[in-house]
C-alpha positions in Angstrom: 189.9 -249.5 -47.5 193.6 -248.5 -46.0 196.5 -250.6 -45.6 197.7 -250.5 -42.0 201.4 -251.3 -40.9 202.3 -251.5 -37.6 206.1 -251.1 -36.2 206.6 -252.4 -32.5 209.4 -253.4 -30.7 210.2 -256.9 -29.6 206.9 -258.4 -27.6 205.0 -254.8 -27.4 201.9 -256.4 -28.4 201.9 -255.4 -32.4 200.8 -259.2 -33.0 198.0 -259.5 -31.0 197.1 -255.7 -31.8 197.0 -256.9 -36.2 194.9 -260.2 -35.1 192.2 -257.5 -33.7 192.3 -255.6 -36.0 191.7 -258.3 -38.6 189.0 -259.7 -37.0 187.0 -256.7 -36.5 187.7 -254.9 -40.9 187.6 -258.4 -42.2 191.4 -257.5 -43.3 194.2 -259.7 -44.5 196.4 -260.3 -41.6 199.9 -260.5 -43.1 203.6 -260.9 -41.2 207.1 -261.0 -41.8 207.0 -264.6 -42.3 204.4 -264.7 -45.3 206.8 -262.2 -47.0 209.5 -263.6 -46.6 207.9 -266.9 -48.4 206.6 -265.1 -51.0 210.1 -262.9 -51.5 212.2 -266.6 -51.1 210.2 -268.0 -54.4 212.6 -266.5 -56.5 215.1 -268.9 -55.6 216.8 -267.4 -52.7 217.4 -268.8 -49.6 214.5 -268.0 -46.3 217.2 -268.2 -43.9 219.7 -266.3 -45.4 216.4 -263.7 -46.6 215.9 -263.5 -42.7 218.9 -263.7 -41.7 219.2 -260.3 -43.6 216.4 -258.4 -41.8 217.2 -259.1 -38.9 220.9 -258.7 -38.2 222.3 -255.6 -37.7 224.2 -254.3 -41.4 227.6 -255.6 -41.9 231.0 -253.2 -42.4 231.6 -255.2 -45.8 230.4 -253.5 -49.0 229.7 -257.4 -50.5 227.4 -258.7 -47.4 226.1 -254.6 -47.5 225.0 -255.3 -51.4 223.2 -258.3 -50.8 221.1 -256.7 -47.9 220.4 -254.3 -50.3 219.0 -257.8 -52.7 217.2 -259.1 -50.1 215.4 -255.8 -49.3 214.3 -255.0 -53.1 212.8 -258.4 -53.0 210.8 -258.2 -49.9 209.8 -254.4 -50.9 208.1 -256.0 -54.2 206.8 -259.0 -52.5 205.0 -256.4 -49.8 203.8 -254.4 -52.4 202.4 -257.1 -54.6 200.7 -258.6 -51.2 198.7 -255.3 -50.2 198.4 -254.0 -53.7 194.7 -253.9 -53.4 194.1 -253.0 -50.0 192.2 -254.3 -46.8 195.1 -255.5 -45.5 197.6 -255.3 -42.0 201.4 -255.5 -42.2 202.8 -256.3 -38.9 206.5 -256.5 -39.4 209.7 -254.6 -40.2 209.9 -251.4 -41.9 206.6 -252.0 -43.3 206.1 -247.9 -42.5 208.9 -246.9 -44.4 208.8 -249.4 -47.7 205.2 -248.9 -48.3 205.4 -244.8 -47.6 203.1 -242.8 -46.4 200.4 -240.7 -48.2 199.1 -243.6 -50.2 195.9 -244.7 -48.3 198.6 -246.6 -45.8 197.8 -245.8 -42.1 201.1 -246.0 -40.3 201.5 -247.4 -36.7 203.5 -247.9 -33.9 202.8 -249.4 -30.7 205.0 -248.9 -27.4 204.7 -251.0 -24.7 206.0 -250.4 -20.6 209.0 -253.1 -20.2 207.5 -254.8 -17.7 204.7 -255.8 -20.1 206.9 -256.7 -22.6 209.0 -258.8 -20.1 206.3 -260.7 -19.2 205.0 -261.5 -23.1 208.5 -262.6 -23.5 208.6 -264.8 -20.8 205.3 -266.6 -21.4 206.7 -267.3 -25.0 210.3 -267.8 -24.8 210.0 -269.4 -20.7 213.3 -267.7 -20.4 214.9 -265.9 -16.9 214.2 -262.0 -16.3 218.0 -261.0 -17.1 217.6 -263.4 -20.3 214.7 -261.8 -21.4 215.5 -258.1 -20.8 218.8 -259.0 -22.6 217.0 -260.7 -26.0 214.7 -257.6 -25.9 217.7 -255.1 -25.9 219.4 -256.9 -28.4 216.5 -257.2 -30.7 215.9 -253.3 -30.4 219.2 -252.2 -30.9 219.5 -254.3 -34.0 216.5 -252.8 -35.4 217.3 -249.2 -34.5 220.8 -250.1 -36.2 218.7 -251.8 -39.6 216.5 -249.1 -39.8 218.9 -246.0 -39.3 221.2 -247.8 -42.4 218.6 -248.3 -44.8 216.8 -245.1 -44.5 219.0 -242.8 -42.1 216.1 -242.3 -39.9 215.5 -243.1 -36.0 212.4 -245.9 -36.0 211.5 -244.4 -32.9 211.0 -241.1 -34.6 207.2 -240.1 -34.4 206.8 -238.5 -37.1 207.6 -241.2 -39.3 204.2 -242.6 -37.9 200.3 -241.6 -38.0 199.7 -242.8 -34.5 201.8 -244.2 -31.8 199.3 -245.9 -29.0 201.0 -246.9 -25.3 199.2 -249.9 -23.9 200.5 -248.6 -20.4 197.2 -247.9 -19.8 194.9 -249.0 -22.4 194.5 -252.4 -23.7 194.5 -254.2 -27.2 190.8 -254.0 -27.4 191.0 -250.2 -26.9 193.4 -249.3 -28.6 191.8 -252.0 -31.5 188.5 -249.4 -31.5 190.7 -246.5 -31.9 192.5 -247.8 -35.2 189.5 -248.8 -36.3 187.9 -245.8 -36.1 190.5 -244.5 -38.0 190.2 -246.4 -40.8 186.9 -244.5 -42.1 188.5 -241.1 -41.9 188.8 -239.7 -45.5 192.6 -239.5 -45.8 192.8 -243.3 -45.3 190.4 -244.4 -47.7 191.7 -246.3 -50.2 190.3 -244.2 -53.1 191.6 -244.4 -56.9 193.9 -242.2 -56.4 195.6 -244.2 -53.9 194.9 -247.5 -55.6 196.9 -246.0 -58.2 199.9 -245.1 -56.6 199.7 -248.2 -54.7 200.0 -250.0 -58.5 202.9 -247.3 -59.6 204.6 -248.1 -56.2 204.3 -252.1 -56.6 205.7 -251.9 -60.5 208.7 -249.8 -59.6 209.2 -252.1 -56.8 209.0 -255.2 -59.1 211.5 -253.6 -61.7 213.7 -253.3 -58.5 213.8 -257.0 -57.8 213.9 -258.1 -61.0 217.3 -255.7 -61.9 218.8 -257.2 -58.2 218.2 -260.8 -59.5 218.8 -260.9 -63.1 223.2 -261.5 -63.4 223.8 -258.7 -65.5 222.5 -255.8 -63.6 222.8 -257.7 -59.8 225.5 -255.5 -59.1 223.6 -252.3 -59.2 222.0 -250.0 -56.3 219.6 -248.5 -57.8 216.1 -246.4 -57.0 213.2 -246.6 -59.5 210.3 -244.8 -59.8 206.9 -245.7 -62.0 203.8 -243.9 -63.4 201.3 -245.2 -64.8 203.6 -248.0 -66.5 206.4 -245.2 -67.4 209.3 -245.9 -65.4 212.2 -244.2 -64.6 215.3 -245.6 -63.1 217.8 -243.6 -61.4 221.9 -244.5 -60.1 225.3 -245.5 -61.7 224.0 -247.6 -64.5 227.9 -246.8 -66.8 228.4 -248.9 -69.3 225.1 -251.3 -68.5 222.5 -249.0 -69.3 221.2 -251.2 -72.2 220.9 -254.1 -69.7 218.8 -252.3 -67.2 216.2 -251.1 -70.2 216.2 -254.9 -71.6 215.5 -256.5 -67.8 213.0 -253.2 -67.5 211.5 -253.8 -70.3 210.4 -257.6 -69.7 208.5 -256.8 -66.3 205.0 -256.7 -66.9 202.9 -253.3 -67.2 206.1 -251.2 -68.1 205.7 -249.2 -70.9 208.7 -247.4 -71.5 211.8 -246.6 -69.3 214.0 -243.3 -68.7 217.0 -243.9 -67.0 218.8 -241.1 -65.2 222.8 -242.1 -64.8 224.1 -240.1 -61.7 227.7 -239.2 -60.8 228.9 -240.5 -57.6 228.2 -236.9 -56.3 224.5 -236.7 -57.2 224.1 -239.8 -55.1 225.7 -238.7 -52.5 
């Protein structure tokens, strides 16, 4: 069975859409929080580790860097979490760190604002203009997350499968729809997919452990595994010996290439 994520904006029904969905495939529901948990038990801090996804980036390199931390550990706690399948992500950039093509079924729901007023105001019990301002704020923030990790638009569609409007059909409709989806071919979670899903979750794990470990936490790097091979790609200089040691010691890695690039190859 697929992994689904689901992107919304603030109060467009994405919550209540995962709980349905959960109920009705016997998946895992998972959010941002239970990540976060997860990514905060190697000793880092949940507020800060929140704090982090949800502000807009910073214009200084140092607070830039430790975004980038935060993100390689949430990346392999996600990973870890729906390694196996059967399960819902409803929460940020879930679309975009578990990619696409990989048994995931990407979603995103859209919501009029005057339904997403009204949710808001039954949770928050805040005024109109309060409400309509938290909701701008909280989209613009995202947009401005999402367009400096990946350089994309997260309102693009076709960085999504589906994109269902409850303007004029309801959770439990658009609930039947997804799950309908689900038994389509292209979602199953087949081998194939299971092991991607496992390559995927190792390089993301290598990731986290180089961000963490004080002899390689000053590195931006992007790694890629197959099948326990793993090959790790950025401006590794003088520390390339490091990153093979730290590589080395994560579970399920069986050798490691690294590719050193010049500042214009990254760029």
């Amino acid at each position: 069975m697929s992994v689904i994520t689901i992107s919304r904006g603030t109060f467009s029904g994405g919550k209540t859409l995962a709980e349905c969905l959960s109920y009705r495939l016997g998946y895992r529901c998972i959010d941002r929080d239970v990540i976060v948990q997860r990514a905060a038990a190697h000793g880092v801090s949940e507020q800060e580790l929140r704090a982090a996804l949800e502000q807009p980036p910073s214009s200084l390199a140092t607070l830039n860097h430790r975004k980038y931390i935060y993100l390689a550990l949430v990346q392999a706690a996600l990973t870890e979490e729906v390694r196996e399948g059967r399960a819902i992500y409803h929460g940020l950039l879930g679309h975009l760190l578990l990619k696409g093509g990989i048994g995931v079924l990407r979603l995103r729901i859209i919501a009029p604002m005057e339904y997403r007023i009204r949710m808001a105001q039954e949770r928050l019990h805040l005024s109109r203009p309060e409400v309509i301002a938290y909701i701008h704020k909280m989209d613009e923030d995202r947009r401005k997350w999402t367009r400096y990790l990946y350089g994309v638009d997260w309102e693009d569609p076709s960085l999504y499968d589906l994109i269902i409007n409850l303007e004029y059909i309801d959770i439990d409709q658009a609930c039947r729809l997804v799950t309908g989806m689900t038994k389509e071919a292209y979602f199953e979670f087949s081998p194939e997919s299971r092991a991607l899903m496992r390559d995927l979750a190792l390089a993301s794990k290598v990731k986290a452990e180089l961000a963490l470990n004080p002899f390689t936490s000053n590195l931006e790097v992007e790694v890629e595994a197959s099948n326990g091979a793993v090959t790790i790609s950025g401006s590794l200089y003088e520390q390339a010996d490091e990153v093979v040691r730290v590589a080395k010691g994560v579970t399920g890695v069986s050798e490691v290439t690294l590719r050193d690039l010049t500042p214009a190859e990254q760029t």
